[in-house]
PyMOL Python script that loads the backbone (N, CA, C, O; Angstrom):
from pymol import cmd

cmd.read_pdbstr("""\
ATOM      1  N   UNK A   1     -31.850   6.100   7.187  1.00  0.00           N
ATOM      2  CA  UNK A   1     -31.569   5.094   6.178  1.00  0.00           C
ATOM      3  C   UNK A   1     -30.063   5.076   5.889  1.00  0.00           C
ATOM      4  O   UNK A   1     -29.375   6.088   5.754  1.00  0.00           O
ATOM      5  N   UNK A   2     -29.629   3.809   5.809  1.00  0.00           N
ATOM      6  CA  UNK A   2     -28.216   3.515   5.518  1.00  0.00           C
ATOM      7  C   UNK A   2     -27.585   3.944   3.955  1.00  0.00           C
ATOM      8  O   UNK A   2     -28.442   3.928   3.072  1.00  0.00           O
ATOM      9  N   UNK A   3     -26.424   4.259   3.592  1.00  0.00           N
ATOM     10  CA  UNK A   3     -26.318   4.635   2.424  1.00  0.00           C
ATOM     11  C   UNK A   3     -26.025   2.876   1.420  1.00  0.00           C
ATOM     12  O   UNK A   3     -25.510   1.910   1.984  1.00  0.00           O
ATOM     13  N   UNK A   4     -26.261   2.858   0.661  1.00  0.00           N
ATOM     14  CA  UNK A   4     -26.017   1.347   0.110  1.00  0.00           C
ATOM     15  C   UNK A   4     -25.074   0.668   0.131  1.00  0.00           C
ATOM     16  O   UNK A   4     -25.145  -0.534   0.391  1.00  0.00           O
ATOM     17  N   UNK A   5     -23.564   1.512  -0.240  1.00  0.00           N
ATOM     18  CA  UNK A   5     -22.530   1.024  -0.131  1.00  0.00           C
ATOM     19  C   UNK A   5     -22.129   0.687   1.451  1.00  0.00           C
ATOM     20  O   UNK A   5     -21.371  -0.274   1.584  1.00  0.00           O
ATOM     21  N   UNK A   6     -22.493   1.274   2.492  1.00  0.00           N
ATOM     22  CA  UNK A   6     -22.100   0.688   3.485  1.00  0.00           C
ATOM     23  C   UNK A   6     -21.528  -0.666   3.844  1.00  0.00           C
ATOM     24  O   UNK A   6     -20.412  -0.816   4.340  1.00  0.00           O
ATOM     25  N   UNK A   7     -22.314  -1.567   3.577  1.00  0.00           N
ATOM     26  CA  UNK A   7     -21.515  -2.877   3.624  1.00  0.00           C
ATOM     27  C   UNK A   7     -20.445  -2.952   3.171  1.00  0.00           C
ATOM     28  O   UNK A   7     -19.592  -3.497   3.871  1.00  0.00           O
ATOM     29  N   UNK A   8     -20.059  -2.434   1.818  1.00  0.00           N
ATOM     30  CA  UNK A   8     -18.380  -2.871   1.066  1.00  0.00           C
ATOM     31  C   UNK A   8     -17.704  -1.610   2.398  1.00  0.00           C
ATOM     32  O   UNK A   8     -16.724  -2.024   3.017  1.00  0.00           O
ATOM     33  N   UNK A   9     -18.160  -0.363   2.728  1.00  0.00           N
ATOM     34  CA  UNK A   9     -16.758   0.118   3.433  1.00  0.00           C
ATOM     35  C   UNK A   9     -16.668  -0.397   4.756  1.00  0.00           C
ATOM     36  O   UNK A   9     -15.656  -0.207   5.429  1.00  0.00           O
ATOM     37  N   UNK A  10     -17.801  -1.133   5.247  1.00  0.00           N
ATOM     38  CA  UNK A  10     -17.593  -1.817   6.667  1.00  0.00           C
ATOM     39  C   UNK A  10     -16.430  -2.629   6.066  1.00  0.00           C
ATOM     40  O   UNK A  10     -15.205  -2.585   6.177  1.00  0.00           O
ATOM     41  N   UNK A  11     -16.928  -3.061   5.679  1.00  0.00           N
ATOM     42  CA  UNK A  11     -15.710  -4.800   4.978  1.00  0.00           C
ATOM     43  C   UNK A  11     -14.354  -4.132   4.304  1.00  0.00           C
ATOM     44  O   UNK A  11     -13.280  -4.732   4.338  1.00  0.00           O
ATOM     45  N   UNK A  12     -14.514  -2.762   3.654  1.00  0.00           N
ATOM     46  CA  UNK A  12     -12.980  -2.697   3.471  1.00  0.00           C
ATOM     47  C   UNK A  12     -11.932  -1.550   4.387  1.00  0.00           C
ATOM     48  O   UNK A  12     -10.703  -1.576   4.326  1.00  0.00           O
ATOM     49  N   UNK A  13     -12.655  -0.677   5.136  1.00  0.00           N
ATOM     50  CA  UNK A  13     -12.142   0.075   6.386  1.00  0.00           C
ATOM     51  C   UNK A  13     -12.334  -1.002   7.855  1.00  0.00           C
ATOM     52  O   UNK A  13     -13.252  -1.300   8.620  1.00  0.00           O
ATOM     53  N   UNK A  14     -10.791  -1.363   7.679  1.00  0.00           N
ATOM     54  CA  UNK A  14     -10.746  -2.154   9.381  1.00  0.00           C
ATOM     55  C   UNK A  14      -9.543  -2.098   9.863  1.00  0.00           C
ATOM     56  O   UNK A  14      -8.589  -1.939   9.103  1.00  0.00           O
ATOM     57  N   UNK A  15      -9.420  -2.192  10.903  1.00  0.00           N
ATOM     58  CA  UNK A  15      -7.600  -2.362  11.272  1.00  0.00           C
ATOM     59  C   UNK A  15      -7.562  -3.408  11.968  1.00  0.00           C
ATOM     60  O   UNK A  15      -8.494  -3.524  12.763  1.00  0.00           O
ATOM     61  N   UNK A  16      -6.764  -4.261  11.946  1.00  0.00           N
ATOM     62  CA  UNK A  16      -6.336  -4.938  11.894  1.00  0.00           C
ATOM     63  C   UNK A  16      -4.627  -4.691  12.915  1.00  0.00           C
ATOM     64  O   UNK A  16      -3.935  -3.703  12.672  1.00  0.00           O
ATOM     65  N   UNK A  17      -4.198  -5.719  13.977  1.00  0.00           N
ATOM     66  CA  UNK A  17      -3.257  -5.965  14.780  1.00  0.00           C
ATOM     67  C   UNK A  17      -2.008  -6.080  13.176  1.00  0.00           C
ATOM     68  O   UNK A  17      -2.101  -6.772  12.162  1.00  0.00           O
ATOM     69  N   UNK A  18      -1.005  -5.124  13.583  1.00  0.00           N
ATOM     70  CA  UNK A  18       0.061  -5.893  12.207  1.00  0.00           C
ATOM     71  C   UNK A  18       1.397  -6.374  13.016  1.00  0.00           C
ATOM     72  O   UNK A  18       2.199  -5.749  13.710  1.00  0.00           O
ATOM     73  N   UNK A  19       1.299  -7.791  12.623  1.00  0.00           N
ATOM     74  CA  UNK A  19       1.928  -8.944  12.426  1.00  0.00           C
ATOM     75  C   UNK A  19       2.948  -9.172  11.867  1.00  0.00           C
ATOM     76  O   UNK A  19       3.012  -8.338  10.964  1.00  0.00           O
ATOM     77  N   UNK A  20       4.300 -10.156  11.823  1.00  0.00           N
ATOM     78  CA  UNK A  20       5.542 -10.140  10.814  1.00  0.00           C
ATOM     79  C   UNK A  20       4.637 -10.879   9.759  1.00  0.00           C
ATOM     80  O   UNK A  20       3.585 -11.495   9.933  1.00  0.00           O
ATOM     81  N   UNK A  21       5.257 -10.669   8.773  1.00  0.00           N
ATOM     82  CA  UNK A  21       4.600 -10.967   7.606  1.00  0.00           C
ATOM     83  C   UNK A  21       5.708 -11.600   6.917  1.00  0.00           C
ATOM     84  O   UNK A  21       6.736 -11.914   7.516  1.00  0.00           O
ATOM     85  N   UNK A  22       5.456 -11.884   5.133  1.00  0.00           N
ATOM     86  CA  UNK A  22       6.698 -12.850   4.409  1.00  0.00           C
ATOM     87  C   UNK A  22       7.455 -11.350   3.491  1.00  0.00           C
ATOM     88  O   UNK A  22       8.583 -11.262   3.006  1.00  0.00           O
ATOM     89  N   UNK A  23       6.375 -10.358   3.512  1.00  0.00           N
ATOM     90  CA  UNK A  23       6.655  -9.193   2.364  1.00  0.00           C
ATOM     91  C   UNK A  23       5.366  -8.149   2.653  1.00  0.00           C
ATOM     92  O   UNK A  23       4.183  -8.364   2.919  1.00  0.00           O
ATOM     93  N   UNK A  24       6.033  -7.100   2.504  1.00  0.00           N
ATOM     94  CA  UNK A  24       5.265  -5.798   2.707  1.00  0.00           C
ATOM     95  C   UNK A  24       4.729  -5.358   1.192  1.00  0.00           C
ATOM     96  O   UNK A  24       5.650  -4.943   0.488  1.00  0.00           O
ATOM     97  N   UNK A  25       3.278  -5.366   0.478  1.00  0.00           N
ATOM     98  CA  UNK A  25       2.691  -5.259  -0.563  1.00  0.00           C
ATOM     99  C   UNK A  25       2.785  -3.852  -0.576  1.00  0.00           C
ATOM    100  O   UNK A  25       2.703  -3.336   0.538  1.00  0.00           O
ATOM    101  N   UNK A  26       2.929  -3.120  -1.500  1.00  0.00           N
ATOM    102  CA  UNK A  26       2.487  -1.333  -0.902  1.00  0.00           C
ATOM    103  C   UNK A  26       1.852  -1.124  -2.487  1.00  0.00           C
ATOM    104  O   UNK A  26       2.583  -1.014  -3.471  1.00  0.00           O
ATOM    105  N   UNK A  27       0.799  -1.100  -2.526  1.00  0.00           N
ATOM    106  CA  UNK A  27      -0.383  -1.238  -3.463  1.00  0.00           C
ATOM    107  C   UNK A  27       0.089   0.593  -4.290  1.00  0.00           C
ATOM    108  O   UNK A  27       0.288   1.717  -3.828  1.00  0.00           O
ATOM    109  N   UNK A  28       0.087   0.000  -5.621  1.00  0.00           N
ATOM    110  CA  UNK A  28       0.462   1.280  -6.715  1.00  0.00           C
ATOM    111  C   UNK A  28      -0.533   2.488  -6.505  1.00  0.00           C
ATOM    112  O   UNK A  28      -1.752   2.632  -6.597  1.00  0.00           O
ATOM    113  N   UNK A  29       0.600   3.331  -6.165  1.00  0.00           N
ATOM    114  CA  UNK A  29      -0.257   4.630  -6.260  1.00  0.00           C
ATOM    115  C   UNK A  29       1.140   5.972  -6.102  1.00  0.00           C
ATOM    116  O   UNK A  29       2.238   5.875  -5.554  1.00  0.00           O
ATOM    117  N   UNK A  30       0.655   6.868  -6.658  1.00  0.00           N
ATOM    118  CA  UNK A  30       2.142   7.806  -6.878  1.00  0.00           C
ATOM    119  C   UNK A  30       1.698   8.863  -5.405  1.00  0.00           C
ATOM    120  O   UNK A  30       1.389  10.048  -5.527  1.00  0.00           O
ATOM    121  N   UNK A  31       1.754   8.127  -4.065  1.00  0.00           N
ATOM    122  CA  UNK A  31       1.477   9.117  -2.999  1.00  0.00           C
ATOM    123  C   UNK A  31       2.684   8.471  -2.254  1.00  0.00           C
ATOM    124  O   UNK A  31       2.430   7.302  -1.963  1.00  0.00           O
ATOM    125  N   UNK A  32       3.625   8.783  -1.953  1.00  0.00           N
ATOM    126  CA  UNK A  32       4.961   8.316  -1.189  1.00  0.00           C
ATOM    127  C   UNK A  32       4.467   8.496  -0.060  1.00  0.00           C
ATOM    128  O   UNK A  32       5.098   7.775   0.713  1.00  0.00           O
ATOM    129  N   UNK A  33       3.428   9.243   0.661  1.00  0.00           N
ATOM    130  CA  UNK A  33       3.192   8.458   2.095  1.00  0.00           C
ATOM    131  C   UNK A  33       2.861   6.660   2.447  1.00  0.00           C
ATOM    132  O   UNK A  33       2.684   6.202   3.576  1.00  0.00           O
ATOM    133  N   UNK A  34       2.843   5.825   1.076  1.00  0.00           N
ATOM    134  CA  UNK A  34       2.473   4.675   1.205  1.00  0.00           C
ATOM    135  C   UNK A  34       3.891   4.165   1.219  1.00  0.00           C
ATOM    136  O   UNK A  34       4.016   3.081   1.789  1.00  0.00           O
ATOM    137  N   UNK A  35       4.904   4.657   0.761  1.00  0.00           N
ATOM    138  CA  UNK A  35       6.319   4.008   0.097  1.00  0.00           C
ATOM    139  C   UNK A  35       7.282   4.248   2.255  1.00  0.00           C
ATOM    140  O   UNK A  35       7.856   3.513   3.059  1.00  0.00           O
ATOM    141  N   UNK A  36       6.869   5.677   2.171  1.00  0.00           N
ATOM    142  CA  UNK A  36       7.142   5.841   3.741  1.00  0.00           C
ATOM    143  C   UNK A  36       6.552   4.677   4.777  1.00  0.00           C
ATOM    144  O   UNK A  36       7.188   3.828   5.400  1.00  0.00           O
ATOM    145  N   UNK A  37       5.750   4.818   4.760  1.00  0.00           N
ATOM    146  CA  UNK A  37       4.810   3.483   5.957  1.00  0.00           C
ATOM    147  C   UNK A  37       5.322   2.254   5.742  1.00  0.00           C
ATOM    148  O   UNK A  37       5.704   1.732   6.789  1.00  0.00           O
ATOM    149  N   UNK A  38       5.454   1.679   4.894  1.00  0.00           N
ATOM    150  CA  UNK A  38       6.047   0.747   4.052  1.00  0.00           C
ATOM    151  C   UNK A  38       7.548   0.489   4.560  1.00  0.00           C
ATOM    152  O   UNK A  38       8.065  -0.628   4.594  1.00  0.00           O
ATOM    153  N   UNK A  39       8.107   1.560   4.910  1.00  0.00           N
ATOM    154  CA  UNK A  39       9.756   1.365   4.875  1.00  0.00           C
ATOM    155  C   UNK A  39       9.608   2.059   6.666  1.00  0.00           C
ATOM    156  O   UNK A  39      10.676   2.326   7.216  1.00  0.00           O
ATOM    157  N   UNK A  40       8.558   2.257   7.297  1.00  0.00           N
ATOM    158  CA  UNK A  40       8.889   2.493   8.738  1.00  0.00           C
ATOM    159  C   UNK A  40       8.314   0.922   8.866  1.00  0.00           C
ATOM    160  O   UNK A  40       9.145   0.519   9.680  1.00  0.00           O
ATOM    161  N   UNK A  41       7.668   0.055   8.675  1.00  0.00           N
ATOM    162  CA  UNK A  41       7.449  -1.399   8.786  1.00  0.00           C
ATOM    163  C   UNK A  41       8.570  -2.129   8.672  1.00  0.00           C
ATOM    164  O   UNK A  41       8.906  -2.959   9.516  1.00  0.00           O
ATOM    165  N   UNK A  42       9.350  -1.819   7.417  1.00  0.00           N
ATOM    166  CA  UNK A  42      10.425  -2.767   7.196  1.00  0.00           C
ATOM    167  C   UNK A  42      11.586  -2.409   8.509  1.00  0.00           C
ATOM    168  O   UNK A  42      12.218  -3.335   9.018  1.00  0.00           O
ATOM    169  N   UNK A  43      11.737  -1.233   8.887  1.00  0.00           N
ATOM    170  CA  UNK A  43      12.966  -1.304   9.952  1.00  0.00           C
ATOM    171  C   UNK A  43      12.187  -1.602  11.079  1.00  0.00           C
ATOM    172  O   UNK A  43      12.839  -1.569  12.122  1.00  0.00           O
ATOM    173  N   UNK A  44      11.323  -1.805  11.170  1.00  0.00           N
ATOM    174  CA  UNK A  44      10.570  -2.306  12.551  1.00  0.00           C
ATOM    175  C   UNK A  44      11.042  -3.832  12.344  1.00  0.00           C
ATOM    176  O   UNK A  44      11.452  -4.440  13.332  1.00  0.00           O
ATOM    177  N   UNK A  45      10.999  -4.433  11.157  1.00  0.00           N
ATOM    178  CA  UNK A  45      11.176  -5.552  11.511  1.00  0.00           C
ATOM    179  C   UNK A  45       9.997  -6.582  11.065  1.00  0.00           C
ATOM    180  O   UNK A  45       9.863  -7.803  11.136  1.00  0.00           O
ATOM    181  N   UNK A  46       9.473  -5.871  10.738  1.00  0.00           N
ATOM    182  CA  UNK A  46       7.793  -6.509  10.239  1.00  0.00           C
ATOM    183  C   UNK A  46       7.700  -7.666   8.800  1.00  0.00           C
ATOM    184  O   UNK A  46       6.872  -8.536   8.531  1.00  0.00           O
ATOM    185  N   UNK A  47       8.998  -7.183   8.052  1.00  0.00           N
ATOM    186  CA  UNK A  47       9.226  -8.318   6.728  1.00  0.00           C
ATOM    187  C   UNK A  47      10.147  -7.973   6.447  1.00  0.00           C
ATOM    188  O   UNK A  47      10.492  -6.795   6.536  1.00  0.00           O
ATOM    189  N   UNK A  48      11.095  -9.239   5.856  1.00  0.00           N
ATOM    190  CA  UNK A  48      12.384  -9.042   5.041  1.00  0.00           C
ATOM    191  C   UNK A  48      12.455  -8.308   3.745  1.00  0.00           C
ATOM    192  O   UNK A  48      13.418  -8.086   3.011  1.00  0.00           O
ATOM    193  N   UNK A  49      11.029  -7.945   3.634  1.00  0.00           N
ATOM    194  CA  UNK A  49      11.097  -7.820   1.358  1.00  0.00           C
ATOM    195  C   UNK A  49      10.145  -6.612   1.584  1.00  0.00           C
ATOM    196  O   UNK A  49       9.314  -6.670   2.490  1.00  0.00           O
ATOM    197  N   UNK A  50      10.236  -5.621   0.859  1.00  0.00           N
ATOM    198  CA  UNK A  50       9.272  -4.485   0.225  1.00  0.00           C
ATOM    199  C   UNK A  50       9.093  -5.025  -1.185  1.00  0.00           C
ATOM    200  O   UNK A  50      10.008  -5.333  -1.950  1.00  0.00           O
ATOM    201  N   UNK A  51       7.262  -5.128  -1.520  1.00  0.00           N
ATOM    202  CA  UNK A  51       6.894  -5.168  -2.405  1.00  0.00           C
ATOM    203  C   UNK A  51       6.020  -3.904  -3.676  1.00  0.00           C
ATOM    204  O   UNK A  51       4.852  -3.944  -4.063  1.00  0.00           O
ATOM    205  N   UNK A  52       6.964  -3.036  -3.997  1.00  0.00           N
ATOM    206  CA  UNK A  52       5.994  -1.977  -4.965  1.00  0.00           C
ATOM    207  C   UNK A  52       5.180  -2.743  -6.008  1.00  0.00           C
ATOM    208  O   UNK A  52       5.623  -3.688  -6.661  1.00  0.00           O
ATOM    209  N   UNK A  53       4.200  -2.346  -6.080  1.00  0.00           N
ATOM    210  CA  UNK A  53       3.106  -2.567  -7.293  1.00  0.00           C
ATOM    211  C   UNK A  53       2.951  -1.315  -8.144  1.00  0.00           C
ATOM    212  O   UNK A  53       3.407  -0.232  -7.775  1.00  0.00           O
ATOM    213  N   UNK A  54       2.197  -1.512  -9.470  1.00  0.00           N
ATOM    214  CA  UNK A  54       1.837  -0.568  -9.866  1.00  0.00           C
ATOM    215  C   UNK A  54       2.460  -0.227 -11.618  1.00  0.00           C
ATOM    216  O   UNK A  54       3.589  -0.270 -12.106  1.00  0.00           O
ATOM    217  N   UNK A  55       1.168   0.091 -12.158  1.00  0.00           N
ATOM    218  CA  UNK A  55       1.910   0.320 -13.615  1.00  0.00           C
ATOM    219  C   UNK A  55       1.764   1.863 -13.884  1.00  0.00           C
ATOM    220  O   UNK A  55       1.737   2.796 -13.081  1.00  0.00           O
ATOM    221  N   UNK A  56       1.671   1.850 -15.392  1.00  0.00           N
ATOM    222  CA  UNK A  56       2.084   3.209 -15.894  1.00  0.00           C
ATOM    223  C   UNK A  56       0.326   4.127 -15.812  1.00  0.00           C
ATOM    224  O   UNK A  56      -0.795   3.621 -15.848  1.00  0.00           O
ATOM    225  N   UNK A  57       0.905   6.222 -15.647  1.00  0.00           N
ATOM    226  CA  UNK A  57      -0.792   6.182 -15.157  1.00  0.00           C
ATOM    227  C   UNK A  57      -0.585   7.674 -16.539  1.00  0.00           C
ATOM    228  O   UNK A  57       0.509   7.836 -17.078  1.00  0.00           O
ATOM    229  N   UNK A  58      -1.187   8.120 -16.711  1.00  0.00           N
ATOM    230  CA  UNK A  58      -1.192   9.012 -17.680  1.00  0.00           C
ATOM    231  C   UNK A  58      -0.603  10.562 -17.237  1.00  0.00           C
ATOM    232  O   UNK A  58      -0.984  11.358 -16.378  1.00  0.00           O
ATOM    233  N   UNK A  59       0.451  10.600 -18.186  1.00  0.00           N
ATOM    234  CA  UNK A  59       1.238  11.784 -18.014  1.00  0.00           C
ATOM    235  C   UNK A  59       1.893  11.500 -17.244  1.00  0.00           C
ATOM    236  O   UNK A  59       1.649  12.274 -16.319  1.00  0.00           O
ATOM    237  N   UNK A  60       2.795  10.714 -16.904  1.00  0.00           N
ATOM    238  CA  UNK A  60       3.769  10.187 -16.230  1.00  0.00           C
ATOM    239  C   UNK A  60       4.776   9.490 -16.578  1.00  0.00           C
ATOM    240  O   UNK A  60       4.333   8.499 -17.158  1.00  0.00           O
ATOM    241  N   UNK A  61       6.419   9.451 -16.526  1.00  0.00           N
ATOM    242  CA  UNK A  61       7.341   9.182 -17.309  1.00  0.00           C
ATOM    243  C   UNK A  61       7.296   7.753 -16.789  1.00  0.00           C
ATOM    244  O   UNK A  61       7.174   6.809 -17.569  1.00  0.00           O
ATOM    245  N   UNK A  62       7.373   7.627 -15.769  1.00  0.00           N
ATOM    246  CA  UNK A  62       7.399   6.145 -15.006  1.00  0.00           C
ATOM    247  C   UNK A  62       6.356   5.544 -14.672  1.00  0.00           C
ATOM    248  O   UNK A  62       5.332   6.213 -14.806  1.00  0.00           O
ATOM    249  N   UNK A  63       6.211   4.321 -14.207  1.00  0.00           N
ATOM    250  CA  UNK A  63       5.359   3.446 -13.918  1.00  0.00           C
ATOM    251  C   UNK A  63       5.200   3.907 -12.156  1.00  0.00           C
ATOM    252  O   UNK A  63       5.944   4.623 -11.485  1.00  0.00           O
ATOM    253  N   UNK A  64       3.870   3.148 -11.741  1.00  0.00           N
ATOM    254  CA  UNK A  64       4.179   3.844 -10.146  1.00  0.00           C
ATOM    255  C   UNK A  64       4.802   3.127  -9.814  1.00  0.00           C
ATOM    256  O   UNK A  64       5.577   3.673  -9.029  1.00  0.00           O
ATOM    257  N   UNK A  65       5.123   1.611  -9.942  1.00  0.00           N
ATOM    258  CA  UNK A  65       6.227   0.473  -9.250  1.00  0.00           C
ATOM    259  C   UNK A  65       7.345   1.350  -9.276  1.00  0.00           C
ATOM    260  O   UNK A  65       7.440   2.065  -8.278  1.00  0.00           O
ATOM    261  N   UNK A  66       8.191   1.483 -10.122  1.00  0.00           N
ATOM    262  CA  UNK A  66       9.435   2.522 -10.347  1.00  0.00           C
ATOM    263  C   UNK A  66       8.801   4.062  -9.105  1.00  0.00           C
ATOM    264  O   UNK A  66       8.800   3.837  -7.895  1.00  0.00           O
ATOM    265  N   UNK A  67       8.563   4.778  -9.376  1.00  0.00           N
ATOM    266  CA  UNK A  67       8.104   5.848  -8.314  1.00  0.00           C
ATOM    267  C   UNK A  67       8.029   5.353  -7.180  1.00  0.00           C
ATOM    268  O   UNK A  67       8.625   6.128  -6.433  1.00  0.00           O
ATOM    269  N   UNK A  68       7.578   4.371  -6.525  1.00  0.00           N
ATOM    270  CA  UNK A  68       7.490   3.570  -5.117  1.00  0.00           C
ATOM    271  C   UNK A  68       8.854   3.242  -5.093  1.00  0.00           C
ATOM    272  O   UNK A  68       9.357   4.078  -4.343  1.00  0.00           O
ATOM    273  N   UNK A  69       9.985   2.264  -5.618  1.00  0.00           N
ATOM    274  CA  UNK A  69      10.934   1.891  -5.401  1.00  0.00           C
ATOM    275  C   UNK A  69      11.584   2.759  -5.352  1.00  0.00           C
ATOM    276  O   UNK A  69      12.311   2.632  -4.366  1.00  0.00           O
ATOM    277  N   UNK A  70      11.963   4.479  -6.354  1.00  0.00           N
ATOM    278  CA  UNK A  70      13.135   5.548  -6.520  1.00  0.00           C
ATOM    279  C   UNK A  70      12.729   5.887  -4.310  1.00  0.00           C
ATOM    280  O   UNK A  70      13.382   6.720  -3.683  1.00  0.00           O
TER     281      UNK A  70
END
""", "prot")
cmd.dss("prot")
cmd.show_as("cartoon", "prot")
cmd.util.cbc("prot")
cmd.orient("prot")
């Protein structure tokens, strides 16, 4: 028997060919391996713009947008 959620992680674990794009999104989270990947894309050439997201998370002086951009 399948576990239930299966369907949402089929649909959200995929890869996908990456493409030039308009801006590189790098979705808030205080793990700088995302801020790294992010900035080996941009000297590849992949988008003109890095985009950090991300607000403030508890016990933390900064927001993660700020932590992604330092």
């Amino acid at each position: 028997m399948s576990f239930p959620f299966d369907c949402i992680s089929d649909f959200m674990f995929f890869e996908t060919e990456i493409k030039k794009s308009d801006v590189i999104l790098i979705p808030g989270a205080s793990h700088p391996q995302l801020m790294e990947r992010a900035a080996m894309l941009y000297r590849q050439g992949i988008a003109p713009y890095l985009l950090p997201s991300g607000g403030s998370t508890p016990n933390v002086e900064t927001t993660e947008w700020e932590f992604l951009r330092n």
